[in-house]
C-alpha positions as CSV (number, residue, x, y, z in Angstrom):
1,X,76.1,97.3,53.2
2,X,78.0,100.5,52.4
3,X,78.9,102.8,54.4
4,X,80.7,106.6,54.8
5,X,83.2,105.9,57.6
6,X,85.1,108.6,59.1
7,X,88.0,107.2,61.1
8,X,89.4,110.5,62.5
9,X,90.5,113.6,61.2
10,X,91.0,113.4,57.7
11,X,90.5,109.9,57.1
12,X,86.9,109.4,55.3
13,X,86.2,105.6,54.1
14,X,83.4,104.1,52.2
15,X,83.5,100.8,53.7
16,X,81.4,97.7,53.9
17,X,79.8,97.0,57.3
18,X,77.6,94.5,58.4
19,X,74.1,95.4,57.6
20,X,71.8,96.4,60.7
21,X,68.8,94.3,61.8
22,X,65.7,96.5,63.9
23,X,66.2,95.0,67.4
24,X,62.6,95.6,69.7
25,X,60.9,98.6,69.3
26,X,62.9,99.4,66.0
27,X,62.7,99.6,62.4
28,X,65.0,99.0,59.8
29,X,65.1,102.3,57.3
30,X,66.3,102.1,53.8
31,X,68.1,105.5,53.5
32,X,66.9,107.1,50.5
33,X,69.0,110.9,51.2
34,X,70.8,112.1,53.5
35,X,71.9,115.6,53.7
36,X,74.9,117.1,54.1
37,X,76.0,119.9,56.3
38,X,78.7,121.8,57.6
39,X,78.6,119.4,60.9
40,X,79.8,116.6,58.4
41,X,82.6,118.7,57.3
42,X,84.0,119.8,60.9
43,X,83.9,115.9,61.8
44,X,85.8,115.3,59.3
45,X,88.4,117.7,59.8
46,X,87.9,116.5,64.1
47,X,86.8,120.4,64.8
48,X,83.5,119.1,66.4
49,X,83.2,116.5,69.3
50,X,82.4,113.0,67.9
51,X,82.9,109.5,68.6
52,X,85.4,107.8,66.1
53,X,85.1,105.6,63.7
54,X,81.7,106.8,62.7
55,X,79.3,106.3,60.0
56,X,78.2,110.2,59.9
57,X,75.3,111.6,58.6
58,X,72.2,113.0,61.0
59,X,69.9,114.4,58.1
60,X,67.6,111.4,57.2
61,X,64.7,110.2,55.4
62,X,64.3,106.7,53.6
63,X,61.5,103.9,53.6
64,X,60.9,101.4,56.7
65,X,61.8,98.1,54.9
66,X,61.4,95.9,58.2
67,X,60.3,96.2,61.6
68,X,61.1,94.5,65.0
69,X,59.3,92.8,67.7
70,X,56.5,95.5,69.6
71,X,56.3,96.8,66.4
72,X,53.1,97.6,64.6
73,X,53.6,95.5,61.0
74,X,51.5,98.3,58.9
75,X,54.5,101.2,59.0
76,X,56.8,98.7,56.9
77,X,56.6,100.8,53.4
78,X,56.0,104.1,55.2
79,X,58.3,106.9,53.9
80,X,59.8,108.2,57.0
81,X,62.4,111.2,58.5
82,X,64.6,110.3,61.3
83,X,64.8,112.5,64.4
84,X,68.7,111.7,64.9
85,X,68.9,112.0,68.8
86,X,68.7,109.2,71.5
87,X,68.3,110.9,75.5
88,X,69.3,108.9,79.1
89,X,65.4,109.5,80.0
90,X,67.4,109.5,83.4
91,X,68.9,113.0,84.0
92,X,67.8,115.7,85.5
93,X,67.0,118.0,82.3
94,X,65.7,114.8,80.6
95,X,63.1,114.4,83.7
96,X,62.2,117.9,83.4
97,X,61.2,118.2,80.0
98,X,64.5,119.6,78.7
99,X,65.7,116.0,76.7
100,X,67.8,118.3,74.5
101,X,70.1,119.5,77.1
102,X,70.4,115.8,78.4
103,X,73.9,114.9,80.1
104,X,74.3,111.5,78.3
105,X,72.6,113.2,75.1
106,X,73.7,110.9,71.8
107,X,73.2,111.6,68.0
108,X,73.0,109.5,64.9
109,X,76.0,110.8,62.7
110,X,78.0,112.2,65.8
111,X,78.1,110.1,68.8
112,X,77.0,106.8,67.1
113,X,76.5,105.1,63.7
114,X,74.1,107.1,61.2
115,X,72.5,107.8,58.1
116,X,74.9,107.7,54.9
117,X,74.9,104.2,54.9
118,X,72.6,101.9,52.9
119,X,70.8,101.3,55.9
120,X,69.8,102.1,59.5
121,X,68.3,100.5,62.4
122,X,66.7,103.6,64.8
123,X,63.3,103.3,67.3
124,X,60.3,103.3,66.2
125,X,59.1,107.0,67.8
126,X,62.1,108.4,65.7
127,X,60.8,107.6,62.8
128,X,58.4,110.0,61.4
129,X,56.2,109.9,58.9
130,X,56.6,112.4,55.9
131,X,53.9,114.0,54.1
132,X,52.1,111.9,51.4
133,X,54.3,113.5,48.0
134,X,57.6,114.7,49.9
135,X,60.6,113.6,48.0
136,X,63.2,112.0,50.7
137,X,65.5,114.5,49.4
138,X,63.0,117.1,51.1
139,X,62.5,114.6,53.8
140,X,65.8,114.6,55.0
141,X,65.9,118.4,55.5
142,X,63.5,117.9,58.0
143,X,65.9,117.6,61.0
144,X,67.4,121.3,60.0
145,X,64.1,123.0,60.2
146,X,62.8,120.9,63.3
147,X,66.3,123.2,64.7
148,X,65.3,126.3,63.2
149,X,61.9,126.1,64.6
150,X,63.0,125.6,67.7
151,X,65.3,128.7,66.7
152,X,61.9,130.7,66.8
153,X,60.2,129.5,69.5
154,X,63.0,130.5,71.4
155,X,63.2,134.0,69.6
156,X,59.8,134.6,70.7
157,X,59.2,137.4,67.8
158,X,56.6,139.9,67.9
159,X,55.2,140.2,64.0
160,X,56.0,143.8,62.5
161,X,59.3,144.4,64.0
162,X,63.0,144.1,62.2
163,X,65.0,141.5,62.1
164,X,68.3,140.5,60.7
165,X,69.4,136.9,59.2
166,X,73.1,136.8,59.3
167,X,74.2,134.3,56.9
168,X,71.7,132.8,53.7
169,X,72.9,129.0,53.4
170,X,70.5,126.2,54.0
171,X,69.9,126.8,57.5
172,X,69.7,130.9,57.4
173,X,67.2,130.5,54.4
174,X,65.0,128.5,56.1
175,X,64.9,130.8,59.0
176,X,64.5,133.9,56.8
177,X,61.5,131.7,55.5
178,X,59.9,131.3,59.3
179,X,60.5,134.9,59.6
180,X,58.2,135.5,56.9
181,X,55.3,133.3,57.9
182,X,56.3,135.2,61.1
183,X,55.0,138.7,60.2
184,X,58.3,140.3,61.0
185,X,59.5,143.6,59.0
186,X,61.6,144.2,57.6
187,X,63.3,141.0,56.6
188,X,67.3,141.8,56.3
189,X,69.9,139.1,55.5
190,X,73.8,139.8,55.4
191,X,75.7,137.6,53.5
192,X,78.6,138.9,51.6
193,X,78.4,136.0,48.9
194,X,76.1,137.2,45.9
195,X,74.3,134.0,45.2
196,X,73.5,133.2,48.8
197,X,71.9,137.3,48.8
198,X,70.4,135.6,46.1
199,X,68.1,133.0,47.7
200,X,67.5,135.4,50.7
201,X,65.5,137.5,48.2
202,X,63.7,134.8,46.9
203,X,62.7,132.4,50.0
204,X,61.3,135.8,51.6
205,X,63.8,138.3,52.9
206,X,62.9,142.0,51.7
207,X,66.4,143.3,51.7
208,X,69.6,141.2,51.0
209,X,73.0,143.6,52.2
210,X,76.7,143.1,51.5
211,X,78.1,143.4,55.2
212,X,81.6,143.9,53.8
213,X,80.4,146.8,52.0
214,X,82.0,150.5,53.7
215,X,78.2,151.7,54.5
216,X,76.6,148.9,56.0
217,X,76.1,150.6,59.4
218,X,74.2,153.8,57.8
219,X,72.4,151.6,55.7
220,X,71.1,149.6,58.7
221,X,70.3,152.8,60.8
222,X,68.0,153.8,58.1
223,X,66.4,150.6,57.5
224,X,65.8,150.4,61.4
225,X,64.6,154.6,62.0
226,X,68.0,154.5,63.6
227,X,66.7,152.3,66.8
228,X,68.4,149.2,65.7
229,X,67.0,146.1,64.9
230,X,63.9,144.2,67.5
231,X,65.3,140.7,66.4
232,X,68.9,139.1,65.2
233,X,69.9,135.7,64.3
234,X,73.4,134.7,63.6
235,X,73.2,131.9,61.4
236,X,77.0,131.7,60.7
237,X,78.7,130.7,63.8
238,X,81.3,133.6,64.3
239,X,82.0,136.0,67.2
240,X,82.6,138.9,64.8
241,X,78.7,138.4,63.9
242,X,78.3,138.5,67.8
243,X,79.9,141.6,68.5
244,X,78.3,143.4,65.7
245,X,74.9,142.0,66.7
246,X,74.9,143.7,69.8
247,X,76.2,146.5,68.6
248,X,73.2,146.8,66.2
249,X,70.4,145.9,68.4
250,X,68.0,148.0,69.5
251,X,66.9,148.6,73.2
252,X,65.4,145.3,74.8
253,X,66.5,143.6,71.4
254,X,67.6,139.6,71.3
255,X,70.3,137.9,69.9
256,X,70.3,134.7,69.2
257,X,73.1,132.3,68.4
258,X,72.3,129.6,65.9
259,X,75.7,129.3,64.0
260,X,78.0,126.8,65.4
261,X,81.2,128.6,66.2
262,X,84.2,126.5,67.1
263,X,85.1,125.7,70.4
264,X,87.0,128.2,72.1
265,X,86.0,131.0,69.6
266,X,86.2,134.5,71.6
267,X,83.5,136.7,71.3
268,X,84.4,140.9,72.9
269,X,80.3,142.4,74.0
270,X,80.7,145.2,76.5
271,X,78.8,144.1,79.6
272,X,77.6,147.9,80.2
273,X,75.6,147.8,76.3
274,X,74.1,144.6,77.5
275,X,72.9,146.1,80.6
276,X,71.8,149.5,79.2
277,X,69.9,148.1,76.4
278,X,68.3,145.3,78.3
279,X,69.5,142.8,75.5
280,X,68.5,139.5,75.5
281,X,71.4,137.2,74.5
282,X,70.0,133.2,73.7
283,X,71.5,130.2,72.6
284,X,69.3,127.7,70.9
285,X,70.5,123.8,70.3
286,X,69.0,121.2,67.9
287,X,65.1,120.4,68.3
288,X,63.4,119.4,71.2
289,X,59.7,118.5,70.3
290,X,60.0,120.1,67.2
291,X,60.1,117.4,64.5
292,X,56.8,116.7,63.9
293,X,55.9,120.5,63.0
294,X,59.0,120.8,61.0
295,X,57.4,117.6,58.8
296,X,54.0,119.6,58.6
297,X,56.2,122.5,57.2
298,X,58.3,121.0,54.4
299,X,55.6,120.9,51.9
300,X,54.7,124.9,52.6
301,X,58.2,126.4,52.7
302,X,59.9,127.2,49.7
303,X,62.6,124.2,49.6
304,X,63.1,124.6,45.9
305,X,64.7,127.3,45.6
306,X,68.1,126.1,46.7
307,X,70.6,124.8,44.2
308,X,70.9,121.8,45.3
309,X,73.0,118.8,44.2
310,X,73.1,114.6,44.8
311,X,75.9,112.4,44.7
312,X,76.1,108.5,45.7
313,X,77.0,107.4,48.4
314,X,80.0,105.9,47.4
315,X,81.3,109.7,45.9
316,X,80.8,111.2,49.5
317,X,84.9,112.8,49.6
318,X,83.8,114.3,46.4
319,X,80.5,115.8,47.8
320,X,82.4,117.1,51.3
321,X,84.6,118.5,48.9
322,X,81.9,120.6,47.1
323,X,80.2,121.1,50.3
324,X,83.8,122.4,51.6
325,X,83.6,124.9,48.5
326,X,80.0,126.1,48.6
327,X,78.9,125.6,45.2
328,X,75.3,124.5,45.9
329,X,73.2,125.6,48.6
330,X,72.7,121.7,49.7
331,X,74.0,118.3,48.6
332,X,72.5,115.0,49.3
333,X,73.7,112.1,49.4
334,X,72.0,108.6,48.1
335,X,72.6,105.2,48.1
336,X,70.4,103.6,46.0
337,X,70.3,104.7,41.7
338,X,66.5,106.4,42.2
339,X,68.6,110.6,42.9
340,X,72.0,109.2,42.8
341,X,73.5,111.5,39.8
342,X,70.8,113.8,39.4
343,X,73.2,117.0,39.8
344,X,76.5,115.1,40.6
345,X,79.5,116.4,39.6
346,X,77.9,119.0,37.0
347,X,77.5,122.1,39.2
348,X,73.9,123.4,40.9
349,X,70.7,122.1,39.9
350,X,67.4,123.9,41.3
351,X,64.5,121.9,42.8
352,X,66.3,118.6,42.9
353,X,64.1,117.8,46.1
């Protein structure tokens, strides 16, 4: 079968690998789409830990075409999202309910072979089933949202209380969504691209801001009575967002980290704000336990309004180089001719999923 192969930094392959058979307790998925995000792109470039070579790819969704021994014979044909995690079951934080801190913790697309390949071989509790009508373009979002609803439940929101969305691309829009059907007000997203201000408006934000503009911070003291905001989410990955966070929070306000920043990336708080406000500072990391409602979700958020594009498989240097550029919201990738094209190479195209 085909395959996306990264070999180290720099060195992307479409190569052909031996296809995968579903050993006991698996099935064999027939990837459909997977999605690409800005993890893809940092492997690439070897800015994020990662086992090389690697097939990458951890946003899934395909068709079970085969299943192994211990397997029940009635999910082959089942449509299907693929929680990309394996756990030891062994440690300490996987024996006290906490698998996604686990020690030994491995991912499809990071730490072993994953999803932009023709096929893959994964257990049979990872694979869930997608709500009758989602396209597997929409299925393989699923792991992102299963993340930013774990995002909330860590958030803990109260409805009718500010918050601020730092950052509108696929992942900060789909938060700014579960801030909606989270009752909290206002809605703010900062973004200092146009189009991604853009989609805030329209998958629910009430107010979409310039942050490089010179009167951002009297803009944001009026828009929060000048107590600051309840709630914050950086969605971007970067200590400047950090620092400005806490400087913008109100008292007993939380911050919480969602954006990947590189390793080693510095971040200057002042201990004596975080102590006089009461802040509450929180990292969150992938999904534990959260896959299955994120696939009760993806029919009920509004998906389709990001500009979205699909390449095949075999054009994958081509789609990390539009995903490198930002001109869609979110590509896919797919291996068969069913999506393949439909938006390749000719700019966005809404509601592909």
């Amino acid at each position: 079968m085909k395959a996306v192969r990264v070999h180290g930094p720099g060195d992307l392959r479409i190569e052909d690998v031996p296809d995968p058979r579903p050993a006991h307790g698996q099935v064999l998925v027939a990837v459909e789409a997977a999605g690409m995000c800005a993890t893809d792109v940092h492997i690439l470039h070897g800015t994020f830990p990662c086992r090389y070579p690697l097939t990458i790819g951890h946003e899934i969704a395909g068709r079970i075409v085969e299943v192994g021994d211990g397997v029940d014979p009635a999910r082959v044909g089942a449509s299907v999202t693929v929680e990309p995690h394996e756990y030891c079951r062994e440690c300490l934080y996987c024996r006290i309910g906490q698998e996604h801190m686990c020690t030994a913790k491995e991912a499809y697309g990071v730490h072993v072979d994953g999803g932009m390949a023709e096929y893959l071989a994964v257990p049979s509790r990872l694979a869930y089933d997608l709500p009758e009508g989602v396209s597997a373009a929409l299925g393989s979002m699923t792991e992102p949202i299963a993340c930013s609803i774990h995002a909330m439940d860590r958030l803990g929101a109260v409805s009718g209380l500010p918050v601020a969305v730092y950052g509108c691309g696929p992942a900060g829009a789909v938060l700014v969504a579960l801030c909606r059907r989270a009752g909290l007000s206002p809605i703010v997203v900062l973004d200092p691209r146009a189009e991604r201000r853009d989609l805030a408006l329209r998958v629910g934000a009430d107010i979409a801001l310039d942050p490089t503009t010179g009167e951002i911070e009297d803009i944001v003291r009026d828009l929060t009575g000048g107590y600051g905001f309840s709630y914050q989410i950086d969605a971007v990955g970067s200590p400047r967002v950090i620092e400005q966070a806490v400087a913008r929070a109100a008292r007993r306000g939380t911050v919480l980290f969602f954006g990947v920043a590189a390793p080693g990336d510095p971040a200057t708080v002042y201990p004596q704000e975080i102590y006089a406000k009461e802040l509450s500072l929180l990292g969150t990391a992938i999904n534990p336990y959260t896959h299955h409602r994120a696939a009760a979700l993806l029919p009920q958020l509004p998906l389709t309004e990001l500009r979205t594009a699909t390449y095949h498989l075999t054009d994958a240097a081509a789609a990390l180089e539009a995903q490198q550029r930002g001109e869609v919201d979110k590509i896919f990738l797919a291996p068969g001719e069913s999506l393949a094209g439909a938006g390749a190479g000719n700019g966005a195209t809404r509601a592909t999923v």
